[in-house]
C-alpha positions in Angstrom: -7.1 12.2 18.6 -6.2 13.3 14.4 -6.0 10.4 12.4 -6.3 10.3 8.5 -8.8 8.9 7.0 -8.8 6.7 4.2 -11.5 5.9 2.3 -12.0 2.1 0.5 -12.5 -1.3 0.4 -12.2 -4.7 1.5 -11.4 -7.6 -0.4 -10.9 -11.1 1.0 -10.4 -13.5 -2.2 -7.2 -15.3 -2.4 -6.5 -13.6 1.4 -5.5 -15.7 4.6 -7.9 -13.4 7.0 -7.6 -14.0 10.9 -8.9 -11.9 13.8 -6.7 -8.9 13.4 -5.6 -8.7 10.1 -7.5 -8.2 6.5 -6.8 -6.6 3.6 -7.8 -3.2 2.7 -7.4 -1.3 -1.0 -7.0 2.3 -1.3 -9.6 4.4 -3.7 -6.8 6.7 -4.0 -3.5 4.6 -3.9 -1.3 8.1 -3.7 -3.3 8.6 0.2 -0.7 5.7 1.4 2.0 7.8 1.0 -0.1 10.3 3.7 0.4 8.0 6.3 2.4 8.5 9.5 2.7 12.6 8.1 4.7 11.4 5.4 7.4 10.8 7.4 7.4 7.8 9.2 7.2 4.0 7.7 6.0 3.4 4.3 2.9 0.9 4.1 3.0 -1.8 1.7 0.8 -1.9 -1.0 0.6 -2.5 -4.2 0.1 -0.7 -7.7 -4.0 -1.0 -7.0 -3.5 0.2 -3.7 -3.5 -2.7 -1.9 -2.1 -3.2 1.4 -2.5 -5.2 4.9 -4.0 -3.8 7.7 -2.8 -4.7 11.3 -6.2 -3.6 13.2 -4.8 -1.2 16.4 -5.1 -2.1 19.9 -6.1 -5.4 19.6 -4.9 -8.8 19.1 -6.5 -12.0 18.4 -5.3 -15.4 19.1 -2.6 -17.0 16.3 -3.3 -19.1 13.2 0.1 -19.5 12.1 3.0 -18.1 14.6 6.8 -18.7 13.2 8.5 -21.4 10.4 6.2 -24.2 12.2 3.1 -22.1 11.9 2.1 -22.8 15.0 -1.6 -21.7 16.2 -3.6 -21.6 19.0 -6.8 -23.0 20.0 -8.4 -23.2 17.1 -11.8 -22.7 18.7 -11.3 -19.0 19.3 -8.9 -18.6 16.4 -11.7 -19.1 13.4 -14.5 -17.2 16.0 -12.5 -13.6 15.7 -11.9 -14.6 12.2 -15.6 -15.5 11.4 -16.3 -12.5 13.6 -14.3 -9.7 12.2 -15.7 -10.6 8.4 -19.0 -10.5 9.7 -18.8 -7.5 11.4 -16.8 -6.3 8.1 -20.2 -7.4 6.2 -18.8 -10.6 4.4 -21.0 -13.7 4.1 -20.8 -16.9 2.9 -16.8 -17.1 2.9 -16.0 -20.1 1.2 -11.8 -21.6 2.0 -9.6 -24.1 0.8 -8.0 -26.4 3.2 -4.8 -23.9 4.2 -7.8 -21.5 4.4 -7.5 -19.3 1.9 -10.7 -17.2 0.8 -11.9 -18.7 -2.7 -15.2 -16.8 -2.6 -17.6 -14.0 -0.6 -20.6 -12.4 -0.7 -20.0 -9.6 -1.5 -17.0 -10.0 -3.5 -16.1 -6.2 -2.2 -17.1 -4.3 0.7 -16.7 -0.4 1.2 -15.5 1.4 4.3 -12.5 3.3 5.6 -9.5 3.2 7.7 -8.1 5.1 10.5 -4.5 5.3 10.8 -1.0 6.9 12.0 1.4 5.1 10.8 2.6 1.0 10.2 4.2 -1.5 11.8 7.7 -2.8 10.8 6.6 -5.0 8.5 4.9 -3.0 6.2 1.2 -3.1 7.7 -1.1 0.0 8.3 -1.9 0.0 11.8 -5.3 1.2 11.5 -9.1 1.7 13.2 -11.2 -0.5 10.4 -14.7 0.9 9.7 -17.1 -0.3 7.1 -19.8 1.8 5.0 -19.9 5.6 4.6 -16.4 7.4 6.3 -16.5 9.7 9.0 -14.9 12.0 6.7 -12.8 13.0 4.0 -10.2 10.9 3.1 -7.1 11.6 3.0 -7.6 14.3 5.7 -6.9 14.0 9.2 -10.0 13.6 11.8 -10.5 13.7 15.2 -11.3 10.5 16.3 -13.1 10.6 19.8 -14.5 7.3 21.5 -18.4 7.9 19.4 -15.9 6.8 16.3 -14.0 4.7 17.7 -17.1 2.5 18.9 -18.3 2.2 15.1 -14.8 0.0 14.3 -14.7 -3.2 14.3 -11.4 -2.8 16.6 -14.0 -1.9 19.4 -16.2 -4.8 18.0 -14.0 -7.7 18.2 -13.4 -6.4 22.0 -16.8 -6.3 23.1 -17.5 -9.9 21.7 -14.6 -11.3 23.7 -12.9 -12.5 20.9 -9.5 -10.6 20.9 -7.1 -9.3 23.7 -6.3 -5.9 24.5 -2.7 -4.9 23.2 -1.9 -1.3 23.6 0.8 0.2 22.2 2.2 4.1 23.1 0.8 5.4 19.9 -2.4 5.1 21.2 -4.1 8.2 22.6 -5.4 7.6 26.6 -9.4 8.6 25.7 -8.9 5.6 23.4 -7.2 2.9 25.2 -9.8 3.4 28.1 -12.7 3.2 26.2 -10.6 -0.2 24.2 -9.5 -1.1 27.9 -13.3 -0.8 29.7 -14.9 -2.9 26.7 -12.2 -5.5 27.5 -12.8 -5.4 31.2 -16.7 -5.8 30.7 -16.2 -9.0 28.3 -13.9 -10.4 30.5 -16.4 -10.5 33.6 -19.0 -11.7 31.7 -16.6 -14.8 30.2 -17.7 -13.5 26.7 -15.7 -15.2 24.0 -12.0 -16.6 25.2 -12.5 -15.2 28.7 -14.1 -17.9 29.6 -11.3 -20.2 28.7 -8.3 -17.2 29.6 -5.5 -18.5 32.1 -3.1 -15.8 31.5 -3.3 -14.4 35.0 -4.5 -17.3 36.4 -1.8 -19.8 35.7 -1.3 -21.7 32.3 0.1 -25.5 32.6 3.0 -25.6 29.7 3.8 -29.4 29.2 5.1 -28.7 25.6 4.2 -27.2 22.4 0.9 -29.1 22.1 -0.4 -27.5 25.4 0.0 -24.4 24.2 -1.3 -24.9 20.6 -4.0 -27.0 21.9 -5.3 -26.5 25.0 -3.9 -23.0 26.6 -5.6 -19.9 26.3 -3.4 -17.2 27.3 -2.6 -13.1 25.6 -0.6 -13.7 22.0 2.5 -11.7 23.2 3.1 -14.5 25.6 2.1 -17.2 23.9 4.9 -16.2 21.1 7.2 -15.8 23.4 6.8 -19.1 25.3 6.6 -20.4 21.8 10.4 -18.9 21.0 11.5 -20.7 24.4 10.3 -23.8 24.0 12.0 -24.2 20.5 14.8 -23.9 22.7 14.5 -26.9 24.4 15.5 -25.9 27.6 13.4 -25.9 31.2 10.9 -23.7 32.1 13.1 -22.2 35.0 15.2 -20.4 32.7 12.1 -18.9 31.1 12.5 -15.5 32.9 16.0 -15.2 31.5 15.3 -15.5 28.1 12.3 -13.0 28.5 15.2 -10.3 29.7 16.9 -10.8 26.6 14.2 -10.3 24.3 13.6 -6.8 25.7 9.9 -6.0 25.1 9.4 -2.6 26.3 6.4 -1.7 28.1 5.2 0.4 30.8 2.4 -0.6 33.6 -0.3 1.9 34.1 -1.7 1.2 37.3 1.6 1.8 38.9 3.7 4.3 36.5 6.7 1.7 36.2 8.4 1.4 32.9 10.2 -2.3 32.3 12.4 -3.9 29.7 11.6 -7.4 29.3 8.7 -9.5 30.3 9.9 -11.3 33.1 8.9 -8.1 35.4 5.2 -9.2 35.3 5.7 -12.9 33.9 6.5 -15.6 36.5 7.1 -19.4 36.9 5.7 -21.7 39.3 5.4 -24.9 40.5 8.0 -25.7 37.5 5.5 -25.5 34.7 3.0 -23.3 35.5 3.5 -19.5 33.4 1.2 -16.2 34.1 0.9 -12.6 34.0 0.7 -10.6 36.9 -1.2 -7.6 35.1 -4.0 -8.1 33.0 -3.2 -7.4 29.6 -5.0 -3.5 29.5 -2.5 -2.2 32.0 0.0 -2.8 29.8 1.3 -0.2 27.1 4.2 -1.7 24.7 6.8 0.3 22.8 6.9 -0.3 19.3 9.6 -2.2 18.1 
């Protein structure tokens, strides 16, 4: 799979880290323009070359979804946070109370980024590496699953700590090695598996079940977020998924679907789950 390469550094000072997203400067600011062939979305950054990377493929649990900021268990939220700086080679991360980084050792750390474009919002959706590249940046590599096991995107997957969330852009040699690490954390109830209900049932009572107490894929926590702000019973949930329209296809039978309620479902009132497990699902981007 070609992906460019881009060779830097990452910097958490003054950041708001969590288990999927991190900062990441550019030695060459000019190689952002590179991204997506030149052609797709620009990526955000700034005169230094500073932008936000949304790591591919995975997603970790939220720390601050919507106006209210709402999170989820915090438990697993600062372990893939704690995790993916570690893994990045950061120690000692010192916080202030809202949680943003006011020191680390090292101040800097080197490494490289693997990317084909960003997200609406600006992000690079990238492969995050630390030390030397596999390389040139600024060129385009082929990026087979030996690479693909030395990012911390593969990392945070085999520790349990993040769910898979695949996304069409992602070439197939990929997503199954990304899907098989998730599979083998999940049977050993590494991480949040051992706490996971999203195909096993999760009990919404209100927005403190789900901030507190549920453990379920981020996709559907945000959504079931969205509804509740809506004040209206559960038993309409499956509407409302229909009109937000996610777009997805299932792998392990070929069907493509618009909206979530094809492999969401409500029972017993308040109970919510997934019928698929969260690697046999491929979304479009939005």
């Amino acid at each position: 799979m070609p992906m460019l390469l881009i060779k830097g550094f990452y910097e958490i000072k003054g950041t708001q880290p969590d288990g999927d997203t991190v900062h990441f400067t550019a030695d060459d600011p000019a190689e952002w323009s590179l991204v997506g062939g030149g052609g797709g979305r620009a990526v955000e950054h700034n005169t230094m070359g500073r932008a936000t990377l949304r790591l591919d493929a995975i997603d970790a649990l939220e720390t601050h979804y919507g106006p209210a900021r709402d999170h989820q268990p915090l438990q697993f939220t600062d372990a893939a946070r704690d995790e993916l700086l570690k893994a990045l080679g950061f120690t000692d991360v010192q916080r202030q109370q809202d949680e943003t980084v006011t020191a680390a050792t090292p101040e800097t750390v080197p490494g490289f980024i693997l990317t084909r474009g960003a997200d609406v919002h600006g992000r690079c959706v990238a492969l995050a590496g630390s030390g030397v590249p596999p390389g040139t940046s600024g060129m385009d590599i082929d990026v087979d699953v030996a690479v693909l096991r030395t990012t911390v995107n593969h990392h945070m997957l085999t520790q349990g700590l993040t769910y898979p969330t695949f996304y069409r852009s992602l070439f197939t040699t990929l997503r199954t090695e990304l899907a098989a690490a998730a599979k083998e954390a999940r049977e050993a109830r590494r991480g949040l598996w051992g706490s996971d209900v999203t195909t096993t049932g999760a009990k919404i009572t209100g927005l403190p079940s789900l901030t507190d107490d549920v453990v379920i894929l981020p996709k559907l926590f945000r959504r079931t977020v969205d509804y509740l702000r809506l004040a209206m019973p559960l038993s309409c949930y499956p509407a409302f998924l229909a009109g937000v329209q996610d777009r997805f296809s299932v792998l392990s039978t070929g069907e493509r679907h618009t909206g979530l309620q094809h492999v969401v479902e409500v029972t017993n009132g308040d109970m919510v789950r997934m019928t698929q497990q969260p690697e046999d699902l491929v979304f479009e981007e939005a």
